[in-house]
C-alpha positions as CSV (number, residue, x, y, z in Angstrom):
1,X,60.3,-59.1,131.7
2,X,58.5,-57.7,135.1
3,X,55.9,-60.7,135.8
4,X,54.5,-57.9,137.6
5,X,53.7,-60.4,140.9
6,X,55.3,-58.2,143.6
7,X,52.4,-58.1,146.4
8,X,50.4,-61.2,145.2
9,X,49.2,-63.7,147.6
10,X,49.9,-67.7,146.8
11,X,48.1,-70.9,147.6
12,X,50.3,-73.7,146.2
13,X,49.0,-77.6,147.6
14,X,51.3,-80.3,146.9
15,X,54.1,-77.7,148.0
16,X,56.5,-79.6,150.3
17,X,58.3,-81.0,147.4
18,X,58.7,-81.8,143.5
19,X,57.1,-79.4,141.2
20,X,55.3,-77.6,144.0
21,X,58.0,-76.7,146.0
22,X,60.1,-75.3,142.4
23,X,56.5,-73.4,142.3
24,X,56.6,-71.8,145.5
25,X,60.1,-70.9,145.5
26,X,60.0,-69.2,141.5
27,X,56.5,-67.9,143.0
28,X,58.6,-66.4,146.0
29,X,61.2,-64.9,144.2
30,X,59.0,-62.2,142.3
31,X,57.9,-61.6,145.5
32,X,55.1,-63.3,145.8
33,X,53.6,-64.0,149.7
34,X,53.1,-67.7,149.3
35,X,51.4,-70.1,151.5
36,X,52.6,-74.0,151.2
37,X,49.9,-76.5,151.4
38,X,50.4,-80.1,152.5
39,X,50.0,-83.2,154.9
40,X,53.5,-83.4,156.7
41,X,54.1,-80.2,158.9
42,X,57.7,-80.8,159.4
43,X,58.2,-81.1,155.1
44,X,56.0,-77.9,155.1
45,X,58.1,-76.4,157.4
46,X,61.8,-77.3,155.9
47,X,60.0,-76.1,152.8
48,X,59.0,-72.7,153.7
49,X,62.3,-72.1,155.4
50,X,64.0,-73.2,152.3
51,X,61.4,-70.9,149.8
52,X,61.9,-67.7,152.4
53,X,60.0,-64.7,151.5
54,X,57.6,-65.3,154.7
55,X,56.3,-68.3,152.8
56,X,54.1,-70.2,155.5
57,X,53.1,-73.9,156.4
58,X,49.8,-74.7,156.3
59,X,48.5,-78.0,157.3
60,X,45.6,-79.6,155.2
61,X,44.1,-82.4,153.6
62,X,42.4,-81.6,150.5
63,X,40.3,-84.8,150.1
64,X,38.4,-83.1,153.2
65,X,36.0,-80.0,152.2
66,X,36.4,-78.7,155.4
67,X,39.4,-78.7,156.0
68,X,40.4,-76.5,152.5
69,X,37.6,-74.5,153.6
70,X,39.4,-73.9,156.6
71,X,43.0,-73.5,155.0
72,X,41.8,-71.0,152.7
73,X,40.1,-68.7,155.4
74,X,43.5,-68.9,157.5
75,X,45.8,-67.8,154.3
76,X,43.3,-65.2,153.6
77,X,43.1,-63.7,157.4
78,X,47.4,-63.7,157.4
79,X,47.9,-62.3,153.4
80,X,44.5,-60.0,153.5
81,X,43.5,-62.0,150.8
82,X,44.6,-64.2,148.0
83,X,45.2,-64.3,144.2
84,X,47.0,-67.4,143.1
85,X,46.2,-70.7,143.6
86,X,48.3,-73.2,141.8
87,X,46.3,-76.4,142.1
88,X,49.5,-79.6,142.6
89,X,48.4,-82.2,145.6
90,X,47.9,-85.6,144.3
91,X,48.5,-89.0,144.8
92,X,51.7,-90.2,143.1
93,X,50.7,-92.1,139.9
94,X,54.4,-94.0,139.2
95,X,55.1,-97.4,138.7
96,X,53.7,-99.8,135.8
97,X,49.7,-98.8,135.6
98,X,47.8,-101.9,136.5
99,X,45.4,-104.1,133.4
100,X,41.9,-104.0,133.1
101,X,41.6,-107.3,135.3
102,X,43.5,-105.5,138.3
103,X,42.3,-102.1,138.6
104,X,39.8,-101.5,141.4
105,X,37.3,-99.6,141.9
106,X,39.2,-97.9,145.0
107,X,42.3,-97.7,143.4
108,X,40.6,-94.9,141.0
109,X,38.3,-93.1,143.1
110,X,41.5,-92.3,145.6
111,X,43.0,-90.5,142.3
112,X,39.7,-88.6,141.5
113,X,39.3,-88.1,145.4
114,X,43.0,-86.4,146.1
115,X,43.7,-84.4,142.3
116,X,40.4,-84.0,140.7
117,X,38.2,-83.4,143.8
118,X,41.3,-82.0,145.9
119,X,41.1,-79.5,143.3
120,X,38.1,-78.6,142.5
121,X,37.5,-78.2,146.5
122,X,40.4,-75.7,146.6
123,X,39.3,-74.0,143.5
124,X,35.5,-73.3,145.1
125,X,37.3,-72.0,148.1
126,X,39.0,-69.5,146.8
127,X,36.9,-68.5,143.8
128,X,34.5,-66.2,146.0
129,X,37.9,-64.0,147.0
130,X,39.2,-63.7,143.7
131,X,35.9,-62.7,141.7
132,X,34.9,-60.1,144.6
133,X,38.8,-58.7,144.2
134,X,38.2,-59.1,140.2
135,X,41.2,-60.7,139.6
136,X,42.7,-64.0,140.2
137,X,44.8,-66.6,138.5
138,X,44.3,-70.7,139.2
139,X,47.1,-72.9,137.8
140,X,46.0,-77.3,137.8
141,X,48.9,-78.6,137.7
142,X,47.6,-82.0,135.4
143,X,50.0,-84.4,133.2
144,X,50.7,-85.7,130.0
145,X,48.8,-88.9,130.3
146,X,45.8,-87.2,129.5
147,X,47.1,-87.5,125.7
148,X,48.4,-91.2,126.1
149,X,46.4,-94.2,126.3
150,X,48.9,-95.8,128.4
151,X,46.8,-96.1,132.0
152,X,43.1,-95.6,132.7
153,X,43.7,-93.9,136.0
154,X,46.3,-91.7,134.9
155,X,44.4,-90.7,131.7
156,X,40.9,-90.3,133.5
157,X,41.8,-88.1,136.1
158,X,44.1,-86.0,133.9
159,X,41.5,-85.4,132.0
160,X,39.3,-84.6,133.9
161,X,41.4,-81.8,135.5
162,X,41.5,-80.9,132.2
163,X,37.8,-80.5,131.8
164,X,37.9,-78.8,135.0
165,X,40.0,-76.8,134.3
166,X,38.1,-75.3,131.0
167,X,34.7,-75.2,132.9
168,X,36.4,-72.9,135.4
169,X,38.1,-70.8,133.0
170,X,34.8,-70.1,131.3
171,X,32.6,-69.3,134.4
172,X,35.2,-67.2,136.2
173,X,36.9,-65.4,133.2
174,X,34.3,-62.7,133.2
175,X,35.2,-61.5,136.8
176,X,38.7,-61.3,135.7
177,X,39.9,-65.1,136.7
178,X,42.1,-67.1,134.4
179,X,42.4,-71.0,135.1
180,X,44.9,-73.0,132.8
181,X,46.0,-76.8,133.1
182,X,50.0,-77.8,132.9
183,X,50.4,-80.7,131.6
184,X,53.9,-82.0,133.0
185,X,55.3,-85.1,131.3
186,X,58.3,-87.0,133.1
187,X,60.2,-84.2,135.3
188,X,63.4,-84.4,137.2
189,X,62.8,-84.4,140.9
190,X,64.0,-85.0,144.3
191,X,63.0,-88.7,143.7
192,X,64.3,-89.1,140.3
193,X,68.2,-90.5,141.3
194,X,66.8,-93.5,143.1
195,X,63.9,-94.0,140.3
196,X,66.9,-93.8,138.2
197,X,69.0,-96.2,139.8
198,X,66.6,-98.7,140.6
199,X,65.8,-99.0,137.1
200,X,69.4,-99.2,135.8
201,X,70.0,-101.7,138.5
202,X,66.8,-104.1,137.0
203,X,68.0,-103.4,133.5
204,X,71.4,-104.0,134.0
205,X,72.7,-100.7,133.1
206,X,73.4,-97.5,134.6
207,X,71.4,-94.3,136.0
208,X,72.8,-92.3,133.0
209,X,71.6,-94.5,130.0
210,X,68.1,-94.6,131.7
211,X,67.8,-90.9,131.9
212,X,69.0,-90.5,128.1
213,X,66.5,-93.2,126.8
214,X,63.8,-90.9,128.7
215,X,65.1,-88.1,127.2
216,X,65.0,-89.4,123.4
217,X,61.8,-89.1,123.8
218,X,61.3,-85.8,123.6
219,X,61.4,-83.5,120.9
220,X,64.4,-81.6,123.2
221,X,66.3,-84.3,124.0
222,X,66.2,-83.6,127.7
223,X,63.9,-84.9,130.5
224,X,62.2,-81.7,131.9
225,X,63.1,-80.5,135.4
226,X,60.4,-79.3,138.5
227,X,62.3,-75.9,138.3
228,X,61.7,-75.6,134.3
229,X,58.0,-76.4,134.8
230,X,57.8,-73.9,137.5
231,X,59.0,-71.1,135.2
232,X,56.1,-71.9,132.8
233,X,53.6,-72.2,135.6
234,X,54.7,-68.6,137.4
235,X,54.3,-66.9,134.0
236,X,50.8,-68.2,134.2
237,X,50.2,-66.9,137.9
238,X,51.1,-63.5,136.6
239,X,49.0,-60.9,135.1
240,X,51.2,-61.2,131.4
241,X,49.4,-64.8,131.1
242,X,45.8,-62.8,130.6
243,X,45.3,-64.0,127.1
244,X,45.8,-67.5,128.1
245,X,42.8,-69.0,129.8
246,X,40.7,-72.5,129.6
247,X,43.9,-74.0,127.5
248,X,46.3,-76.7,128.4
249,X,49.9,-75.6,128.5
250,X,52.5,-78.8,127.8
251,X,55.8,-79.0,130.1
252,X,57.3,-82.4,128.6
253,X,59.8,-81.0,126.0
254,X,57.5,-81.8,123.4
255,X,56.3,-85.7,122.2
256,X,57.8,-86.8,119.2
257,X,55.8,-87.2,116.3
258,X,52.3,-85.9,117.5
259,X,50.3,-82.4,116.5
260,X,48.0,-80.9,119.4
261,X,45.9,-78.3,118.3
């Protein structure tokens, strides 16, 4: 199938690595013109030389306004525009989520901050180009916890991409701008070995039985890799995706036992 992306212009944030960096690279490959989006100019860098397809670093925080503000004007003066954005910097929610009794206040506002602000300020920057072009695609790259109960931080701010997400799908869709949320579950990374292996070593076993109990959890049998979830989110970038809009799209190999409808 033609994606039909040939000539499109890519913002992807959280790009120097892990689901964003599969993203850029699938994104590159149908010959998308993709600019990567992050903190560290030297990751940026290593990344755009590995994605190729004059993919460019661009430096910028997106907890500052100003500075997407700025990120998006300097994409749009080198590409002549832009028509993707997929939506992925945020602050790495990992480890055991903390009780009641030792969450603090500024523990959760850094995760609305980074992914649900970060976004949002990156979705305003670009809307104004898409809707005067008429057509646009924004990809919020969110995560299953926003269907578990199993941490407040990681469920509020997932949802609340979420609800982002459909709020922007219905205001924009009328100028020809879709906006979807992927909801990754756990995913094979660059990080994943030594996740792997740090758990086998607590647990007394080995890298290989922790990845298969992880995987028995899934309807597939098979813990979901960055490149895997990047094949669902380019489809979405592309013009094919237009009857999907305002909807959350699962990555996680499907969760045993439940019905989402």
């Amino acid at each position: 199938m033609d994606l039909q992306l040939g000539g499109k212009r890519a913002v992807v944030t959280g790009a120097a690595r892990g689901i964003g960096l599969a993203v850029a690279t699938t994104l590159a490959a149908e010959g998308v013109r993709v600019a990567l989006v992050g903190r560290d100019l030297a990751a940026l860098t290593a990344a755009a030389e590995q994605v190729g397809g004059g993919a460019i670093p661009v430096v910028a925080d997106t907890t500052d306004d100003a500075a997407v503000r700025a990120m998006v004007e300097h994409v749009v003066a080198g590409f002549g525009g832009v028509d993707i954005l997929v939506n992925g910097a945020a602050k790495p929610g990992g480890g055991p989520a903390p009780a009641l009794a030792d969450l603090t206040d500024d523990e959760l506002r850094a995760h609305l901050e980074t992914k649900v602000l970060g976004y949002l300020r990156c979705c305003r920057a670009v809307a104004p180009h898409m809707t005067a072009q008429g057509w646009g695609r924004i990809v919020n790259i969110s995560g299953l916890n926003a269907r578990l109960a199993t941490s407040i931080v990681g469920s509020i701010r997932n949802v609340a991409v979420a609800a982002l997400t459909k709020n922007l799908a219905d205001e924009l869709g009328p100028s020809g701008v879709n906006v979807t949320v992927v909801h990754p579950g756990l995913v094979i990374t660059e990080r994943s070995p030594a996740v792997f292996a740090a758990l086998a070593e607590q647990e007394g076993g080995t890298p290989e039985a922790v990845e298969a109990r992880f995987a028995a959890g899934t309807s597939i049998n098979h813990v979901v890799t960055a490149q895997e979830v990047a094949d669902v989110v380019v489809f979405l970038c592309s013009p094919r995706s237009v009857s999907i809009t305002g909807d959350a799209v699962a990555t996680g190999g499907g969760s045993r036992g439940a019905i989402h409808y």
